[in-house]
C-alpha positions in Angstrom: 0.0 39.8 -73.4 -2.9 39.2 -75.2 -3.6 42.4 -78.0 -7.0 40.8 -79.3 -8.4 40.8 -75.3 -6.9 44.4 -74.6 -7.0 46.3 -78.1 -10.0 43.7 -79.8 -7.4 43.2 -82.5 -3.8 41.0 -82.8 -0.5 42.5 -82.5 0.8 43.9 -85.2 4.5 42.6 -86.0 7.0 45.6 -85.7 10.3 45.6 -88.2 12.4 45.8 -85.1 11.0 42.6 -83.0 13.6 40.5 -84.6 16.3 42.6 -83.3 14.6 43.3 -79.7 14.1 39.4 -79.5 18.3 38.8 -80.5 18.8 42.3 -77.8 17.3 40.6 -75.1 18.6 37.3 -75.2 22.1 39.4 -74.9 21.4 41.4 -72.6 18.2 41.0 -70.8 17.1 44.4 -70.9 16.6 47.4 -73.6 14.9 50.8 -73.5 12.6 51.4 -76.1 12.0 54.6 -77.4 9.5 56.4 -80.5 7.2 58.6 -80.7 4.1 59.2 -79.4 1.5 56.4 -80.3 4.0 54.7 -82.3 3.6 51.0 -80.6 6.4 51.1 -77.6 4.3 49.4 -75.0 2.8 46.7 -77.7 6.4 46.2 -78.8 7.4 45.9 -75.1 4.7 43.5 -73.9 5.0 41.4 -77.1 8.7 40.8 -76.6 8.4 40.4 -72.7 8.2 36.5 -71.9 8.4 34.8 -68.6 11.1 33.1 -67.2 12.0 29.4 -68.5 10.9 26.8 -65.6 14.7 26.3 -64.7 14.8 29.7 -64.0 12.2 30.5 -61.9 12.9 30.8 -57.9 11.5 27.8 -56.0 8.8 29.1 -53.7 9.7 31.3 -50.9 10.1 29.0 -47.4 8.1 30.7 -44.8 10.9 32.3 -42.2 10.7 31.1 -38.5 8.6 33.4 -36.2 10.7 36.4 -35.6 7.5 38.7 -34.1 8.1 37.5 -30.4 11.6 38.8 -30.8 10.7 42.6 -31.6 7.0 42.4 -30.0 9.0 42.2 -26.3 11.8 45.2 -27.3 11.5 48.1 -25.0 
């Protein structure tokens, strides 16, 4: 996410992305909680990254033409 183009400012590094970055490659997922105001979402959104390419899902092959099928059910 880009702080500057949402916030008109860069993020501002947290003590704890270190550890989220190391928590994540473990296990994929964490909760994140703080107080109110306290930079959760910014923390969140700075750690999130997409997918490596080897990852990703090839795209989605268009399934064969089931709407005759249910368009003549009783």
């Amino acid at each position: 996410m880009d702080t500057r183009e949402s916030l008109g400012h860069d993020y501002l590094p947290r003590v704890v992305d270190a550890q989220l970055d190391r928590l994540l490659e473990v296990g994929g997922a964490v909760v994140i909680e703080g107080t109110r105001a306290c930079g959760k979402t910014m923390t969140g959104l700075n750690a999130a990254r997409p997918a490596p390419s080897s990852t990703t899902m090839p795209p989605a092959t268009p399934a064969p033409d089931a709407s005759c099928a249910c368009a003549s059910a009783p």
